[in-house]
N, C-alpha and C positions, 0 to 999 in steps of 0.2 A: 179503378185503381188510383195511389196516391197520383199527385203530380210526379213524375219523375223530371220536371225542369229544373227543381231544385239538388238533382243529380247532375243535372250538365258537367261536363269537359270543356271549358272555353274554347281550348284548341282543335278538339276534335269535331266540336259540333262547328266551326266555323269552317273547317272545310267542307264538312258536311251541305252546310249551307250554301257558301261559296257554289259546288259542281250541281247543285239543286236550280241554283236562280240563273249561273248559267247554261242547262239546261233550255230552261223555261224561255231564255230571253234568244238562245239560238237555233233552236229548233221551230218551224213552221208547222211540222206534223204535228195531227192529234192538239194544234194549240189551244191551251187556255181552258177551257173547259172538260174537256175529254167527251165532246157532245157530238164528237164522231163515229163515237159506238152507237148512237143511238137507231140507229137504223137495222143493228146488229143483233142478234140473240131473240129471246121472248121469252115467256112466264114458263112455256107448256118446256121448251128446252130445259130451264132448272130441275124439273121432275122427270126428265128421262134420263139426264145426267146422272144423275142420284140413284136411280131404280138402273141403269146401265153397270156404275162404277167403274173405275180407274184408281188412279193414287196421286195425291197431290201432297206439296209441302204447306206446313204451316209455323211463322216465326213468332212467337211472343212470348212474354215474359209474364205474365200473370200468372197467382199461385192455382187456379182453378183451372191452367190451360189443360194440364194434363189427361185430370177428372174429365173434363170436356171434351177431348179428342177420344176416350176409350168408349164414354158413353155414345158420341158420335157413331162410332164405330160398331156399336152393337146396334143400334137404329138400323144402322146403313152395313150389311156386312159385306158387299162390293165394294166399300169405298174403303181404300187405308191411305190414311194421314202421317204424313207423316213428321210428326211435333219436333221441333229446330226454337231451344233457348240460347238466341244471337248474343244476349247481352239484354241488358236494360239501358232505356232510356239513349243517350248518346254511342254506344256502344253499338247496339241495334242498330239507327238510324245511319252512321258511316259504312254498317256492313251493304245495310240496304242499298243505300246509294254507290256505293261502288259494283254492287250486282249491276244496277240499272244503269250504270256509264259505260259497264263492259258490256251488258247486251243479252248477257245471259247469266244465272246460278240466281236468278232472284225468287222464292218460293210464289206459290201461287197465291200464298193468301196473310196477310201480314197486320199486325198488329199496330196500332198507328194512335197518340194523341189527338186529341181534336185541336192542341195549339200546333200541330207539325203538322196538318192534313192538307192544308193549302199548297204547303210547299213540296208536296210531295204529288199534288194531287194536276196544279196549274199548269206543272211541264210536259202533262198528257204521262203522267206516267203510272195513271188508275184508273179502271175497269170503270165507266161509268155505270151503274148499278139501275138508270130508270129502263134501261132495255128490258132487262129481267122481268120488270112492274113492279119494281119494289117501293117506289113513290108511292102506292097506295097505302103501303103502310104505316104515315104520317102520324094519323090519331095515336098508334100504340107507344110513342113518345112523346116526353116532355118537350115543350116546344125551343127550349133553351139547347136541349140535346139535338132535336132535329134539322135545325140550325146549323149546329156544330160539324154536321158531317157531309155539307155539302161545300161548294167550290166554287164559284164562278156558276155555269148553268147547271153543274152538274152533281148529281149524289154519287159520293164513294165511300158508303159505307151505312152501316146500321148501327146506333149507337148501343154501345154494351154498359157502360155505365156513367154516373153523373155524380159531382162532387159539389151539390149545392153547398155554401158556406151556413154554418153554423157557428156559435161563442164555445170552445169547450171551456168550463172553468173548471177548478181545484175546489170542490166545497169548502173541506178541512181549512184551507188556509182562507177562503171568505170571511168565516164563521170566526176562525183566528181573529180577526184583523178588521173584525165587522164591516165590512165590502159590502156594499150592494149589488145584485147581479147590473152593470150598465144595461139599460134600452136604447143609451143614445152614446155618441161617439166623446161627447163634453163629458159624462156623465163616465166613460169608460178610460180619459184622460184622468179624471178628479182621482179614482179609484188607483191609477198609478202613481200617481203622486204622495195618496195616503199610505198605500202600502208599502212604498219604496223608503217614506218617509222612518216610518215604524220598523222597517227591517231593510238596512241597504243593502240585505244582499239578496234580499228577493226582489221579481222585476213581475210585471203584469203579462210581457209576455216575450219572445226573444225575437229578435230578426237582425240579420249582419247583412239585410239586403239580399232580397230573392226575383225575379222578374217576375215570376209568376205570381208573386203573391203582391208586387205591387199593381199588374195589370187587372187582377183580380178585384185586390181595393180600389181601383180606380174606375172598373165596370161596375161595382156596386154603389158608388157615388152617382151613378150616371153619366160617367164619359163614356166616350166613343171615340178614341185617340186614333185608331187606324180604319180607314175607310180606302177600299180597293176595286175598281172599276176597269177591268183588263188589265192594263200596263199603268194605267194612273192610279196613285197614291197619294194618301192626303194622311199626313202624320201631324197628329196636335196635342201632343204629352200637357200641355198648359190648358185644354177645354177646364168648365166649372166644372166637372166630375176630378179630373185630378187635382184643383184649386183646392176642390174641399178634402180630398184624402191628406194633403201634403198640409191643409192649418191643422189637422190635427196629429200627423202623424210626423211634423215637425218637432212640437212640442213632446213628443216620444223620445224623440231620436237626440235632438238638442238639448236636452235636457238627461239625456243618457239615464232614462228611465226603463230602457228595454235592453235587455240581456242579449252581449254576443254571439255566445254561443251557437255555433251554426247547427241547422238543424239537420237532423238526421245523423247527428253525431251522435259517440258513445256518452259522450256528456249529453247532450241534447236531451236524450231516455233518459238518466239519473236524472236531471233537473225537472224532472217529467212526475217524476215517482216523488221526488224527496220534497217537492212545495218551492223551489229556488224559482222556478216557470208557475204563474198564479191562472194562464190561460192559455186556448191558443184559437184565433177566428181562423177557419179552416172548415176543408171540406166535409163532406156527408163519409169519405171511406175510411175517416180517423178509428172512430171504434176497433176495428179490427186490427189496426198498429198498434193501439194502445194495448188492447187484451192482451197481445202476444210478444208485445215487447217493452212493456212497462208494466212489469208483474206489482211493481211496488205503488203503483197509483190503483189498485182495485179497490172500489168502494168508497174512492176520495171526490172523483170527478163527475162530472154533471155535464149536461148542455142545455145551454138556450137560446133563442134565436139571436141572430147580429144584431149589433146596435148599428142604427140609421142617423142618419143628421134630421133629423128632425121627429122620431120617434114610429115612424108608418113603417110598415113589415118593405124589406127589400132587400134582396142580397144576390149575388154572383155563384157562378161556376169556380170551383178552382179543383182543377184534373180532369179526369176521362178519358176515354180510348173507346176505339173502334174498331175492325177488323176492314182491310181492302184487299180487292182482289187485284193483282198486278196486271200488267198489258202482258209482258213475259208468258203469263200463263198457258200452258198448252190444252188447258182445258178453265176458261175461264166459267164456264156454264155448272161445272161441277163445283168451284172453288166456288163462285155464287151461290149454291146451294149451302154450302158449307157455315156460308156467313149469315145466310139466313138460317140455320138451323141455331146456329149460335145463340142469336141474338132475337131472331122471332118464334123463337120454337123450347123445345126440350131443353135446349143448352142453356136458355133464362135460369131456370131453377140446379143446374148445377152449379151457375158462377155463383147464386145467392149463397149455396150452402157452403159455399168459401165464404163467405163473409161479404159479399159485392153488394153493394151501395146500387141500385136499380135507374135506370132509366126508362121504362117501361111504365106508361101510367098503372096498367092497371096493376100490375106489383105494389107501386105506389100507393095503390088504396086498399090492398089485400088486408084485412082486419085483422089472422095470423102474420104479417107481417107488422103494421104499424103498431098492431096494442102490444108486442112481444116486452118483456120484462128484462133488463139486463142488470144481471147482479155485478157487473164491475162496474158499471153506475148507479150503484144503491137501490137498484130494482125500479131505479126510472124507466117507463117507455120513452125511449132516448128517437126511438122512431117516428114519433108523434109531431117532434120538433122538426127534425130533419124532412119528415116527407111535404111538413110546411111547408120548410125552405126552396124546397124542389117547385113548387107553385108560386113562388115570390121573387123568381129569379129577374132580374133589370130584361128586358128584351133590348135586342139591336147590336150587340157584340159581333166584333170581328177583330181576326187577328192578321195581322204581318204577312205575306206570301213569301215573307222569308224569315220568318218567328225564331226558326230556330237559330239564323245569326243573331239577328236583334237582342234574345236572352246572351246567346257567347259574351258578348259585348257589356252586359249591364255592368259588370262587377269591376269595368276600367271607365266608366260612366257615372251613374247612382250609385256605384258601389262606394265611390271617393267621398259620397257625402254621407257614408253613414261611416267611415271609417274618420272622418275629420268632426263626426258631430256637427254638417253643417247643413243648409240648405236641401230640400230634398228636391224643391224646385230648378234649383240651379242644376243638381243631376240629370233630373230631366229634361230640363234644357239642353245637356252636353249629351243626353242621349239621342236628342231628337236629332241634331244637327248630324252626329254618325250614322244614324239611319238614313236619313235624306240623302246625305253625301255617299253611302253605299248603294242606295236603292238607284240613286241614278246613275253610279257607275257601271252596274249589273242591266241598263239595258226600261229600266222603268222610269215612269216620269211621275218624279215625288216631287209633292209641294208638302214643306213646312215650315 
């Protein structure tokens, strides 16, 4: 699913955050890893759960949850589920977390970001999932997503999908304006310059400052700005991974070459459709926003893979989600089963035919998947690119164990300098020092 960070509530997610890390930081139980289950449960319990049945809850927001729980259900006719849309994105996550401060009403099984998973995951307040043996099923993801869904020593989750970054471009208005598709990030500046030149009211691509899409560009450069070792953090918003996002994506911003328009707005979709927006680097689950909610880009738009600083294939994550099963649960072994059904089983090919963007290899190289034809991209195999991207992703990411403050925060941070046209360095500088200065108020020992 898209990112929903660039939904955030500053205020709501900061409390969220807030009773999350102190959580984490005052609690002894279950600390830090959730590696006290591990002595708990087994493979042969998920199968007798399942063939037994009970009823458990399930919270998420994705358009395929539904499809997913009925088909569930008919697999499994012991089991009912019982499907709970919290909200999206911050919504969700304060309801969550107020379940788990009171003690109880938090469902069994819950849909979760991979940039929120730490923070939800560290304060022991998720099923550790290798009791199960679900570790074994490593190979059947990308290694960027497997990654993704674990914590400290522990896995809390299965990944459901992944949002390797691809270039979307506007053909119609390349062709205009004779553009060349960029390969490289100089080559993808030059191209705003000319086109901005030619037409000032069209811009190469929009941002009013997102966190997530600059963690994003900033992991595809090869930083590694957040490094997390129990209670020790090491935040470095300045490494040469963000150096080299911010020389060029200075010259975007300073130069007020990129369109404000925030995205996900109703203007956002119109400048989408009408050619005002010339691109957008983003993730693998775009297609299915576009089809369905920019009817008037059918047949204009393309994709190909990111431009790199130096021309060699390399790109990041931006989005994804997972499914965990809570400590709460009064049947964790059944809610396990659940999430494995989802994610390693039958329920892969319902989220596909929603339109879900896969993190499963071998979907990834399913021949009716990658050679598919999409007529709202000119009958480009749009999938050919994207499942590239899914094997070219930077390894070594990690995020915040309190991400989802750190995002509340960017937009009185790096938001100043794109609202001033200034430095995007300097934002990040004034981001790091609020990090550090809350990370160690909450109880952790950050160096930045």
């Amino acid at each position: 699913m898209k990112s929903t960070t660039r939904k955030l509530v500053a205020a709501g997610a900061m409390i969220a955050a807030m009773s999350l890390v102190l959580v984490a930081c005052g609690s002894s139980k279950d600390s830090g890893t959730g590696g006290g289950d591990s002595a708990k449960g087994s493979p042969a319990a998920v199968d007798e759960a399942l063939q037994k049945g009970g009823t458990i809850t399930y919270w998420s927001w994705t358009p395929s949850a539904q499809a997913q729980v009925d088909a569930f259900q008919k697999a499994y006719p012991n089991v009912k589920v019982n499907y709970v849309n919290a909200g999206t994105g911050n919504d969700h996550y304060t309801k969550l977390q107020n379940t788990i401060k009171a003690g109880s009403g938090a469902p069994d099984v819950a849909q979760i970001e991979y940039q929120a998973l730490p923070q939800f995951a560290l304060p022991g307040s998720l099923v550790d999932l290798r009791q199960y043996g679900f570790d074994q099923f490593q190979s059947a993801y990308t290694p960027s997503t497997w990654t993704a869904v674990h914590a400290g020593d522990g896995l809390f989750g299965l990944p459901q999908d992944s949002g390797p970054m691809a270039l979307f471009y506007n053909k119609e208005v390349f062709d205009k304006y004779g553009l060349t598709v960029p390969k490289t990030w100089d080559e993808y500046v030059a191209a705003a310059k000319k086109l901005h030149q030619a037409d000032p009211k069209k811009f190469i691509t929009n941002d009013s400052g997102d966190a997530g899409f600059t963690t994003s560009m900033i992991w595809q450069a090869g930083g590694k700005p957040f490094t997390t070792n129990g209670k020790n953090v090491t935040i470095n918003l300045a490494d040469d991974g963000a150096k080299k996002w911010t020389a060029e994506w200075n010259q975007l911003v300073q130069g007020g070459l990129v369109s404000s328009i925030p995205g996900w707005s109703d203007a956002w979709f119109k400048a989408l459709g009408d050619g005002t927006i010339a691109t957008l680097p983003t993730g693998a689950w775009m297609p299915g926003v576009m089809e369905s909610s920019v009817k008037a880009g059918a047949g204009k738009w393309r994709v190909a893979p990111m431009p790199t600083y130096d021309g060699q294939p390399v790109t990041a994550e931006n989005g994804g989600s997972t499914q965990a099963v809570l400590k709460q649960s009064a049947n964790p072994a059944l809610a396990a089963g659940f999430v494995r059904w989802l994610n390693h089983g039958d329920g892969v090919k319902t989220f596909l035919a929603s339109g879900g963007f896969p993190a499963t290899t071998a979907d990834l190289k399913a021949p009716d998947f990658v050679d598919k034809k999409s007529a709202y991209f000119g009958g480009q195999q749009i999938n050919q690119v994207l499942t590239g991207a899914a094997s070219t992703v930077a390894p070594g990411w990690s995020y915040l164990p309190f991400q989802l403050y750190g995002n509340s925060i960017y937009g009185d941070t790096v938001g100043k300098s794109y609202q001033a046209k200034s430095s995007l360095d300097d934002g990040l500088k004034a981001w790091q020092d609020a990090l550090v200065a809350y990370g160690n108020q909450q109880g952790f020992q950050v160096n930045g």
